[in-house]
DOLO-757072 format. One record per residue (C-alpha): residue in one letter; residue number from 0; x, y, z. Coordinates in steps of 0.5 Angstrom, whole numbers, plus 500, padded with zeros to 3 digits. Example, Ala and Ser with C-alpha at 12.3 -4.5 7.8 and 13.67 -1.06 7.14 Angstrom:
% DOLO-757072
{"a", 0, {525, 491, 516}}
{"s", 1, {527, 498, 514}}
% end
This chain:
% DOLO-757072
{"x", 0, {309, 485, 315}}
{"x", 1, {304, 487, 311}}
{"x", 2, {304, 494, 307}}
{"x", 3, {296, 499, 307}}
{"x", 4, {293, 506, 306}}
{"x", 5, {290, 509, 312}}
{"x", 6, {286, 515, 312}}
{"x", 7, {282, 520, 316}}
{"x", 8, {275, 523, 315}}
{"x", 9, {274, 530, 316}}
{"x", 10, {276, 537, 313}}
{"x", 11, {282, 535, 311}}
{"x", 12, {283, 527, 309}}
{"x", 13, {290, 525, 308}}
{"x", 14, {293, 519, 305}}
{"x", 15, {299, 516, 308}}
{"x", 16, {304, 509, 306}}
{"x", 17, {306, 504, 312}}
{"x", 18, {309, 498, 313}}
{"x", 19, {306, 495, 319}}
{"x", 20, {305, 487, 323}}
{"x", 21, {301, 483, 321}}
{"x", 22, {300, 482, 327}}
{"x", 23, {298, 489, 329}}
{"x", 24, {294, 490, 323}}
{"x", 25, {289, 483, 326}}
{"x", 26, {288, 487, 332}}
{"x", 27, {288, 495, 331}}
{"x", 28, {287, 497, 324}}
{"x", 29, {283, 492, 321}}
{"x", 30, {275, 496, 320}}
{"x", 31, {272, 490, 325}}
{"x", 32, {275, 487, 331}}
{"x", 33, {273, 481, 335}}
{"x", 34, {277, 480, 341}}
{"x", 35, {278, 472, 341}}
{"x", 36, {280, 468, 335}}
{"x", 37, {279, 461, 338}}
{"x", 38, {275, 459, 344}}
{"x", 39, {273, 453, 348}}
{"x", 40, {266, 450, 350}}
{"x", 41, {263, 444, 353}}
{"x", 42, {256, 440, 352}}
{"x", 43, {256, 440, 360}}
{"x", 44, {250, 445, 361}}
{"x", 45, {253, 448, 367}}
{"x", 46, {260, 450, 364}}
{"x", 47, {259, 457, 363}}
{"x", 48, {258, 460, 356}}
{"x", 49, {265, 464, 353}}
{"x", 50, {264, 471, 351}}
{"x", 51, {267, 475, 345}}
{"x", 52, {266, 481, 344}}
{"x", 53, {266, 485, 336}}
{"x", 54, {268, 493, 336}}
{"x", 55, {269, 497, 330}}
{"x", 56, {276, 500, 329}}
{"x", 57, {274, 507, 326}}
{"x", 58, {266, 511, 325}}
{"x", 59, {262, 508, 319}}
{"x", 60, {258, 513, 315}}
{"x", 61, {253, 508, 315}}
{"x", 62, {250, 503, 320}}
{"x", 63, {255, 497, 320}}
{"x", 64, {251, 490, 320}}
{"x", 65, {256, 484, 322}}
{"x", 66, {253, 477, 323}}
{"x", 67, {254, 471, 326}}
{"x", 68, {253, 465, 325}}
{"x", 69, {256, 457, 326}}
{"x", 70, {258, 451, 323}}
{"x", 71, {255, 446, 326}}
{"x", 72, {249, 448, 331}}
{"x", 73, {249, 441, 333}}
{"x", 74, {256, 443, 337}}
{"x", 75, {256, 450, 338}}
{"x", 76, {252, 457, 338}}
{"x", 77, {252, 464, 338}}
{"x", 78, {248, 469, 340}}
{"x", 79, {246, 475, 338}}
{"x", 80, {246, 473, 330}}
{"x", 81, {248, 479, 329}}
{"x", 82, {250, 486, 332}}
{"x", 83, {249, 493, 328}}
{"x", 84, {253, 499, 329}}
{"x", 85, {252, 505, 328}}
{"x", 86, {256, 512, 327}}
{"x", 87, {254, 515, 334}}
{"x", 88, {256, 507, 337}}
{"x", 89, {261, 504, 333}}
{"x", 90, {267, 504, 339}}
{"x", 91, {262, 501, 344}}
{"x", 92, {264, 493, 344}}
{"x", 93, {259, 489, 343}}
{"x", 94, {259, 482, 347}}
{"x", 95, {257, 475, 343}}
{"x", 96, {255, 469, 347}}
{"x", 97, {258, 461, 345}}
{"x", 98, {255, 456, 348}}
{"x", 99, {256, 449, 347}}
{"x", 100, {251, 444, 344}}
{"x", 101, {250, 438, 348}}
{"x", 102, {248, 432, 344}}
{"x", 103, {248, 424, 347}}
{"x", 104, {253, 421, 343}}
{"x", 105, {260, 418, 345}}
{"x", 106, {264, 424, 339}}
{"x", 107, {270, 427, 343}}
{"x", 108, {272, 434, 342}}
{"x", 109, {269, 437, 336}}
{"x", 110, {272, 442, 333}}
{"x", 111, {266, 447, 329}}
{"x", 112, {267, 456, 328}}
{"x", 113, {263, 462, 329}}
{"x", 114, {264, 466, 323}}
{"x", 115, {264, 473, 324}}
{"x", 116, {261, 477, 317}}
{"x", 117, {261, 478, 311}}
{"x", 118, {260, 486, 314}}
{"x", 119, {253, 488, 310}}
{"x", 120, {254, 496, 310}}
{"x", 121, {253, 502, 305}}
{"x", 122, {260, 504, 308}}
{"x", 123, {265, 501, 303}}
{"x", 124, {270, 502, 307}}
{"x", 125, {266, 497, 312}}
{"x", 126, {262, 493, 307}}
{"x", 127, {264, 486, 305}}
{"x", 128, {269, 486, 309}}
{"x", 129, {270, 479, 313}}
{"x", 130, {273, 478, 319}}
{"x", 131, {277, 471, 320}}
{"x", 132, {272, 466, 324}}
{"x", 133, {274, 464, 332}}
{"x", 134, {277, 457, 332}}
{"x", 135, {272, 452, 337}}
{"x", 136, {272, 445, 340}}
{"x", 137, {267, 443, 344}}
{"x", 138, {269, 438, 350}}
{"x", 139, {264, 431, 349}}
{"x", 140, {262, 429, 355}}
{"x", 141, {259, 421, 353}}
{"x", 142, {263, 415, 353}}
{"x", 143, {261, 409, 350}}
{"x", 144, {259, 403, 355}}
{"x", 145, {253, 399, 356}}
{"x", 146, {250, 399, 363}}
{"x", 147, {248, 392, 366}}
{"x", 148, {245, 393, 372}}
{"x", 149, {245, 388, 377}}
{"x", 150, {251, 384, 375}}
{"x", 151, {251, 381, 382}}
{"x", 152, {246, 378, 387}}
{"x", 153, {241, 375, 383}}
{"x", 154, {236, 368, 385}}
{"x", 155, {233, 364, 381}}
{"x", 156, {230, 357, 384}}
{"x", 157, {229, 349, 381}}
{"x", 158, {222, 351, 382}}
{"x", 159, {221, 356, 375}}
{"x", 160, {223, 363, 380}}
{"x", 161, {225, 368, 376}}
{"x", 162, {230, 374, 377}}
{"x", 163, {231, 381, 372}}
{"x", 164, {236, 385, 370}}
{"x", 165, {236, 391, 365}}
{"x", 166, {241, 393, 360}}
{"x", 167, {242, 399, 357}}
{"x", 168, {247, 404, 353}}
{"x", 169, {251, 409, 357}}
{"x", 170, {251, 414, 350}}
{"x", 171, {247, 414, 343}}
{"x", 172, {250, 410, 337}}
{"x", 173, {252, 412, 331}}
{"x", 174, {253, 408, 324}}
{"x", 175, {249, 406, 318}}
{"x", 176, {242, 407, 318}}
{"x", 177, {239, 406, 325}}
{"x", 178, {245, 406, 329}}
{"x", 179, {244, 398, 331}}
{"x", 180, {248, 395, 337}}
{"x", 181, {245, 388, 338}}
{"x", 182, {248, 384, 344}}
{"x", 183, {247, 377, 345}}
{"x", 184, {246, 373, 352}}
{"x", 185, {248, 366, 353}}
{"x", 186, {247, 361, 360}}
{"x", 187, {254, 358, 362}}
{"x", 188, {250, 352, 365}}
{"x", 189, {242, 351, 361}}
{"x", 190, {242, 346, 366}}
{"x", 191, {240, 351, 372}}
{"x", 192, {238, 358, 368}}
{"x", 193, {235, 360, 362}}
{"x", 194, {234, 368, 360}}
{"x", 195, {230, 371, 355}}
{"x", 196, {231, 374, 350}}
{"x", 197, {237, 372, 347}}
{"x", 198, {239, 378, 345}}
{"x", 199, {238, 385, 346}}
{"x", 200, {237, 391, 341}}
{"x", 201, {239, 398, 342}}
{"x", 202, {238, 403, 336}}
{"x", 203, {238, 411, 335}}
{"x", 204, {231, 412, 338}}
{"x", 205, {232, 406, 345}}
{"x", 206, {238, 406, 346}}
{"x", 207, {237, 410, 353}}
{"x", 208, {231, 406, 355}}
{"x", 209, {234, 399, 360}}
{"x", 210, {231, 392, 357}}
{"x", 211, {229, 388, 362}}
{"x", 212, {232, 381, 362}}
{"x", 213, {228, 375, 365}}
{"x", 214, {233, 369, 369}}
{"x", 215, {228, 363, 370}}
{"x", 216, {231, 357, 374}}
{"x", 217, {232, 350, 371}}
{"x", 218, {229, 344, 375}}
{"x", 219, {233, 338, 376}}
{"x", 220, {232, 332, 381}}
{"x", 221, {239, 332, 383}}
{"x", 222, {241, 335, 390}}
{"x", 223, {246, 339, 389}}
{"x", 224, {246, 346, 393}}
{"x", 225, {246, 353, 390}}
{"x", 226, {249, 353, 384}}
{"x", 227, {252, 359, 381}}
{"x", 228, {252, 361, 374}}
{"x", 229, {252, 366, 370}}
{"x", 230, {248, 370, 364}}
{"x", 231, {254, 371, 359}}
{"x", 232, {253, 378, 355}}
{"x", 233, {257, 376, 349}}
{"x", 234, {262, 383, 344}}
{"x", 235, {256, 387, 341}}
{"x", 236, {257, 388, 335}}
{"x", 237, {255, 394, 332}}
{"x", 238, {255, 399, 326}}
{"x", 239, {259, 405, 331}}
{"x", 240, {266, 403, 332}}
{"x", 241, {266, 405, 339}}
{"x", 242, {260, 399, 341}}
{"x", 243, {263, 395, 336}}
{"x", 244, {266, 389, 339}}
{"x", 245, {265, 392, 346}}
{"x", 246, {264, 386, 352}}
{"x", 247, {259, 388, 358}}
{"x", 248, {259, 385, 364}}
{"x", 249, {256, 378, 365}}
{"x", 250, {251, 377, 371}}
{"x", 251, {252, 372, 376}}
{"x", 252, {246, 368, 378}}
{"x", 253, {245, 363, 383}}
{"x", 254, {239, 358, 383}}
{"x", 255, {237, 355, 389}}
{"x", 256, {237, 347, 390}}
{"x", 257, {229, 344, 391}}
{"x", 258, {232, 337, 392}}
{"x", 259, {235, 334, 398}}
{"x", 260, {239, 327, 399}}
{"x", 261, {235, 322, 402}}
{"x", 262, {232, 315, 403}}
{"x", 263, {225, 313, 403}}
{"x", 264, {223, 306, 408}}
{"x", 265, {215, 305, 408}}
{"x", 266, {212, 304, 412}}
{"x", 267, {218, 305, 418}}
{"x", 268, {213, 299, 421}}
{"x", 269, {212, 295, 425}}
{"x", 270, {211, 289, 419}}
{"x", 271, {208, 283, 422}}
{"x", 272, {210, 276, 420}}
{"x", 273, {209, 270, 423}}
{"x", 274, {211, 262, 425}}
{"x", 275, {206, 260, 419}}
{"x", 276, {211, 263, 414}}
{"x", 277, {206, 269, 413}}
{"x", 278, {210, 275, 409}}
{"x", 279, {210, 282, 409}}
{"x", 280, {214, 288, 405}}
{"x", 281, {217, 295, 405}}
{"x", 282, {218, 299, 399}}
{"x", 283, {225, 303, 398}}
{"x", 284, {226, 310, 395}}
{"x", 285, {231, 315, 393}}
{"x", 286, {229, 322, 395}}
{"x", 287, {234, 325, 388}}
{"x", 288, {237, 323, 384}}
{"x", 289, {245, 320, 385}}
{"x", 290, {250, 322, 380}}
{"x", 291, {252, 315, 381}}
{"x", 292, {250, 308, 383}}
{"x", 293, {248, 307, 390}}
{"x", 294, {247, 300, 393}}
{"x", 295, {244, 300, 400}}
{"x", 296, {245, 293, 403}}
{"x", 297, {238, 290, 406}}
{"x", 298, {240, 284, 413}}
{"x", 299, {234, 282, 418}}
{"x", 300, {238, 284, 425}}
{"x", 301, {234, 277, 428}}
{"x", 302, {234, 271, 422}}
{"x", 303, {231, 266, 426}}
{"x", 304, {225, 270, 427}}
{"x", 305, {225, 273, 419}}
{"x", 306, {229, 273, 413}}
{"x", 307, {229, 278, 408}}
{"x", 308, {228, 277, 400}}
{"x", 309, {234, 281, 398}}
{"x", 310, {241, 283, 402}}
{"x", 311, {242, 289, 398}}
{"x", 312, {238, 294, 393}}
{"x", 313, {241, 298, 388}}
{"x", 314, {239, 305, 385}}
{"x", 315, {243, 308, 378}}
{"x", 316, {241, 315, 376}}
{"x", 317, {236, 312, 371}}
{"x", 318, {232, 308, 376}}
{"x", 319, {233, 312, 382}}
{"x", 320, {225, 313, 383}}
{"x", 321, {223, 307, 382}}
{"x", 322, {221, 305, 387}}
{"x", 323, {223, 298, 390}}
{"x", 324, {219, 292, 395}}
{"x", 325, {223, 288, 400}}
{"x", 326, {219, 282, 402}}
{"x", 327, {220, 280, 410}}
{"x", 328, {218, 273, 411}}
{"x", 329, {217, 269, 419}}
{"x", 330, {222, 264, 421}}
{"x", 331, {219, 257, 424}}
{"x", 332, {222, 256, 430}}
{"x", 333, {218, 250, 436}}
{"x", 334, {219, 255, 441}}
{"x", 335, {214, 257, 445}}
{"x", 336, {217, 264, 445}}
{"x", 337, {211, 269, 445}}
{"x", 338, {212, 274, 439}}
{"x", 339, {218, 276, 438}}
{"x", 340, {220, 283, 435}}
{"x", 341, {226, 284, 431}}
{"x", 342, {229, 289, 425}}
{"x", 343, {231, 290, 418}}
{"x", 344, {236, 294, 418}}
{"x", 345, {237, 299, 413}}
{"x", 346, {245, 299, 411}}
{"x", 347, {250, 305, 409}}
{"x", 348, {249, 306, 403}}
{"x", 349, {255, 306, 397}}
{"x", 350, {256, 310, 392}}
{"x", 351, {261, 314, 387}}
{"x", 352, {256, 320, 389}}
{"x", 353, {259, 323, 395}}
{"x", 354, {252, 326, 398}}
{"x", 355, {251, 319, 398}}
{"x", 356, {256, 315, 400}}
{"x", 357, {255, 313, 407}}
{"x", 358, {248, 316, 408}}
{"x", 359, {244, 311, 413}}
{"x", 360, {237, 311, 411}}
{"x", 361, {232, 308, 417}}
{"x", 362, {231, 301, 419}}
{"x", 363, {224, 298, 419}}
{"x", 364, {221, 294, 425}}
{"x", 365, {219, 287, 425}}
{"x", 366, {215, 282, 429}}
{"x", 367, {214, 275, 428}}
{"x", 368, {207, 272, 431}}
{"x", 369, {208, 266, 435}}
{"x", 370, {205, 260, 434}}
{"x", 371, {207, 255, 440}}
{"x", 372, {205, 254, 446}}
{"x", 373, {208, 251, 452}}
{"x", 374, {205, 244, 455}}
{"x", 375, {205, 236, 454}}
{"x", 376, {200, 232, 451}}
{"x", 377, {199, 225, 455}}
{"x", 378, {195, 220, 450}}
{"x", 379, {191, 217, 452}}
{"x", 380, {189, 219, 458}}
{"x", 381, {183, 215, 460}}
{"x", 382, {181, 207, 457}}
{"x", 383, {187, 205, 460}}
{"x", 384, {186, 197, 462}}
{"x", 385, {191, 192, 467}}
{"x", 386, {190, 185, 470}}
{"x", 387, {191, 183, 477}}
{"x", 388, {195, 177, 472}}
{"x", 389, {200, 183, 470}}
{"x", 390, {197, 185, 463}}
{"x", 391, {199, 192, 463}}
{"x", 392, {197, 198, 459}}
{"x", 393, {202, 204, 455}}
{"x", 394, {199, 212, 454}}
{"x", 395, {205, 217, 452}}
{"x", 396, {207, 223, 454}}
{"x", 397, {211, 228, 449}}
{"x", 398, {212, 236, 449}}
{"x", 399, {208, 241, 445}}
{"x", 400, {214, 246, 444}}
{"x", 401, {221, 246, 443}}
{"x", 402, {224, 247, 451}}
{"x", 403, {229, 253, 452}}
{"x", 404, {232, 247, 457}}
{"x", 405, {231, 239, 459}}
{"x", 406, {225, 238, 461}}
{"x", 407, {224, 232, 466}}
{"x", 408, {217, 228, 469}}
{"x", 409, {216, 224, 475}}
{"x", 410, {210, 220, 473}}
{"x", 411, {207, 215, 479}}
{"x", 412, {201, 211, 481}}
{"x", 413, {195, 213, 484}}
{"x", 414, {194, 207, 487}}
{"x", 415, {200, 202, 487}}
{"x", 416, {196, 197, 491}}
{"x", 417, {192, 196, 484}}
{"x", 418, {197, 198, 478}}
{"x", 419, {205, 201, 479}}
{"x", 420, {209, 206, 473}}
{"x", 421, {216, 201, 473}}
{"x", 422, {219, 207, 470}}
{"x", 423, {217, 213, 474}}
{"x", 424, {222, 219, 471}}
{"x", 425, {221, 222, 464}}
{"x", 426, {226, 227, 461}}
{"x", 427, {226, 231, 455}}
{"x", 428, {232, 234, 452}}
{"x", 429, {232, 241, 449}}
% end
């Protein structure tokens, strides 16, 4: 309770004690009445103002200024700065608008005031007087978070293509100097992709303004399909507690393969050998490089028409592109059997790499030039001499080539009245 002096002005002024509520003196008897004492505002621009209103509590003698004023005006205002009363309007309420500040920093609720007075009045029941200030708080409306858009879905290629994303801060930083919050960004496999920059910086001034960042693909000669990585946005450090230590999302990322398993025989053929011993050759090549040795046997499918120089050639994951040379040679054989087709053939290769093993590369086709020729060859065959006294003359008779079966002659006089052949029956066996 509180003890006051009251008058009234008039003919007659008459001065009377009483004891009253503190409470009741707060909202009746004090010389200015402001109809709030606390307050609500938001820094969302679409929230309605709050309104309060100021009216004296009896006639001035004389105008009555009341001021008022903020704080903080980077939290809250008021408008008007000030109301004036007078004696003929001093019970009419006047009404004061708070509106919250927005500002783009991540600061919760913050508590500011409007002060009411000192009352500036050449009344001296009114001047001077200074009424209690309302109680603010303005609801924040930022958070701290930083923004990485997309995190998802992005390509880069073996063959250097490119794929962006863009970071940003969702509210202005705070701290020391300019407020820096620097973010540091890795690859989870260099071998695929590479970013740049390697880090971010966002200050008082950018922090809104999204970088950009360029994912490139790396090349390597190994097939091994679409590989998945991801661009890994490391704990921000900061001098604004809310950033300081923050984890942005990572940014996956997949890099598509240029390479693909496969062996390369040139030429396919067909190589020409021949019975002469004349050779020929094909090269053989990795089309990528394996993640282990890969051996791919080599064998003629006819080795009494051509042979191969090796039966196998291995590739590591160093001398996967060097290319290799089979030499074919022809195989001598008596036959007349015309040119005679044949094939290398190209084995499964083995391999610890799975892509690999068991792949079958092409066979080469061969041909192999005869050099026989189907006859017999008699010896001579003139200048023969006989004598009626059975003096007897020889000549041969032997096959050009290799038969496939016996081979058998009949050979006889033309004339056995003058010479006779004893024997008249030749066989050649195969």
């Amino acid at each position: 309770t509180v003890s006051v002096l009251y008058w009234g002005r008039g003919t007659m002024s008459i001065f009377r004690a009483a004891t009253i509520s503190a409470a009741l003196w707060l909202a009746c008897c004090q010389p200015v009445r402001v109809s709030v004492t606390t307050a609500t505002t938001s820094e969302v621009s679409t929230v309605a103002p709050t309104l309060f209103t100021v009216v004296l509590g009896s006639p001035p003698i004389s105008n009555v200024i009341v001021p008022l004023s903020t704080t903080d005006g980077t939290e809250g205002t008021v408008s008007p700065s000030s109301f004036v009363f007078t004696p003929g309007f001093w019970n009419i309420a006047q009404t004061a608008t708070i509106k919250g500040a927005d500002d783009f920093i991540d600061d919760g609720d913050m508590p500011y005031s409007i002060r009411v007075g000192p009352v500036a009045s050449a009344d001296p029941a009114f001047n001077a007087f200074n009424p209690p200030d309302i109680t603010v708080t303005n609801t924040d409306d930022d958070t701290a978070a930083i923004n990485v858009s997309p995190t998802t879905g992005l390509i880069t290629t073996e063959a250097g293509g490119t794929a962006t994303f863009t970071v940003s801060l969702a509210s202005q930083p705070t701290g020391t100097g300019i407020g820096s919050v620097v973010i540091g960004l890795t690859s989870s496999d260099t071998t695929e992709g590479t970013m740049f920059p390697a880090s971010l910086t966002f200050t008082t001034g950018n922090w809104a303004t999204p970088q950009v960042v360029t994912v490139r693909g790396v090349n390597d000669d190994v097939a091994d399909g679409p590989v998945v990585y991801q661009v890994v946005t490391a704990a921000a450090v900061a001098t604004d507690p809310n950033y300081n230590g923050f984890n942005a999302a990572d940014v996956s990322v997949t890099n598509t393969d240029d390479d693909v398993v496969g062996v390369t025989v040139s030429p396919a053929g067909p190589l020409t050998t021949t019975e002469a011993g004349a050779q020929a050759s094909f090269t053989i090549v990795l089309d990528s490089e394996p993640t282990g040795t890969v051996s791919i046997p080599i064998t003629s499918d006819t080795t009494a028409e051509g042979v191969v120089s090796a039966s196998s050639v291995s590739f590591t994951v160093a001398t996967w592109s060097t290319v290799q040379t089979v030499t074919v040679t022809g195989v001598d054989d008596n036959i007349d059997d015309d040119n005679v087709n044949y094939n290398i053939v190209c084995g499964a290769a083995v391999s610890t790499d799975a892509a690999y093993n068991g792949f079958d590369p092409a066979d080469v086709t061969a041909v192999n030039i005869d050099d026989d020729t189907a006859g017999i060859t008699v010896s001579p065959t003139s200048g023969l001499q006989t004598a009626e006294d059975g003096t007897s003359a020889v000549f041969t008779l032997v096959l050009r080539s290799e038969p496939t079966a016996d081979v058998t002659f009949t050979v006889t006089s033309g004339d056995t009245t003058e010479g006779d052949v004893p024997t008249g029956t030749y066989t050649f066996t195969s």
